[in-house]
C-alpha positions, -999 to +999 in steps of 0.1 A: +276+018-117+272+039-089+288+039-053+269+016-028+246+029-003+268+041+032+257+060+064+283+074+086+264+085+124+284+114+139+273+131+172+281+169+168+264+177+201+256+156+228+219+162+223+219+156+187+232+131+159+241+137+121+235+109+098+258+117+068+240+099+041+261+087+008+261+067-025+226+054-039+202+051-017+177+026-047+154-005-038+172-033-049+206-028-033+221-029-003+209-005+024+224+004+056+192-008+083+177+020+104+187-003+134+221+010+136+210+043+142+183+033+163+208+017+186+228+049+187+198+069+202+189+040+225+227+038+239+227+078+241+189+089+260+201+124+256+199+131+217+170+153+213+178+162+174+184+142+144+197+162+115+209+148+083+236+156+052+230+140+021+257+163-002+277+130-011+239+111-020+242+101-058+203+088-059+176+076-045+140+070-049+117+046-023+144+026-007+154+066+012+119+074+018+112+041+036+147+041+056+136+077+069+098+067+076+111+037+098+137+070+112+107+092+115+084+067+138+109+059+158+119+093+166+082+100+168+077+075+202+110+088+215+103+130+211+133+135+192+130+160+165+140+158+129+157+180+112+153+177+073+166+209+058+196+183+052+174+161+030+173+163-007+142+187-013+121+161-033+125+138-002+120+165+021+084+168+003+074+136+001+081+129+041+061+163+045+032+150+023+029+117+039+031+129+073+001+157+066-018+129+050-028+098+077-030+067+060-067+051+062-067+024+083-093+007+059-082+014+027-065-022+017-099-039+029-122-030+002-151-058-010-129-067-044-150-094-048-183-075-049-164-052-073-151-077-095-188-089-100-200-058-112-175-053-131-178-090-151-216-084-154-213-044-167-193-061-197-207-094-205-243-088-194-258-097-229-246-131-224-259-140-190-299-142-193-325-123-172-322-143-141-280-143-141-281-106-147-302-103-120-281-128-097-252-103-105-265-069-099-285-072-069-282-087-033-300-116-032-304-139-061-336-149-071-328-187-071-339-217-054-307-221-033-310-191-021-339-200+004-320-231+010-306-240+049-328-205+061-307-181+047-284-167+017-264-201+002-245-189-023-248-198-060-256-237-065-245-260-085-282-262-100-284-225-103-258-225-132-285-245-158-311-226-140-303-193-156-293-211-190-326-225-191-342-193-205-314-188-229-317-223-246-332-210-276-321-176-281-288-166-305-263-146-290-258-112-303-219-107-316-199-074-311-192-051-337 
């Protein structure tokens, strides 16, 4: 088993602080909170530089990168600078990759559900008939609830034996 996760905050200078970084630094145990040091900087308005040493680090993986992006931010809004070249150098690249890539502010807010229903009717479209295929590729369905109330209802309850109606005497083909 390896040694717990510990951070030790020295002030070499009285413009800068060292965070001496130790143990494994893994999701799943117990990490020191970027709070402590953030109440450092905020009791000491004159640190300009934070610089890390992570010789005694035994491993990490996420649980370090997401303590130093909370680090990074909040170093960001106060102009203090970081200084990495203490960082392990797989870290070091992954910070330096995120922060030349901007996250997109719209990515998690794709249509899944329009996705999802082209993807059910590009595999099962030999078992929906000609109007249910049509319901699932295109817009606007061609059924009667869709005129309903003024505007687009949704698929009916009636809708369902609407498109089975054409398939009522038809065999389904089987795959191979």
């Amino acid at each position: 088993m390896s040694a717990a996760a510990e951070m030790t905050i020295q002030q070499p200078s009285g413009d800068s602080l060292l965070l001496v970084l130790s143990g494994s630094w893994k999701i799943g145990e117990v990490l020191p909170a970027s709070a402590d040091v953030q109440r450092k900087i905020e009791s000491a308005p004159a640190i300009r530089t934070l610089a890390f040493d992570t010789q005694q680090l035994a491993g990490w993986d996420s649980g370090l990168l997401t303590f130093l992006k909370r680090l990074r931010e909040f170093c960001a809004s106060r102009q203090i600078r970081i200084d990495s070249s203490g960082l392990p150098p797989g870290a070091r690249q992954l910070l330096a990759l995120a922060a030349a890539v901007p996250a997109k502010k719209d990515a998690r807010k794709a249509d899944n559900t329009r996705r999802f229903w082209l993807w059910a009717a590009t595999r099962s479209a030999i078992f929906f008939p000609l109007p249910a295929r049509h319901w699932l590729l295109s817009e606007r369905p061609p059924f009667p609830s869709a005129t309903r109330r003024g505007a687009w209802a949704g698929f009916g309850p009636t809708d369902f034996f609407f498109c089975l109606r054409p398939a009522a005497g038809r065999r389904c083909r089987s795959f191979r």
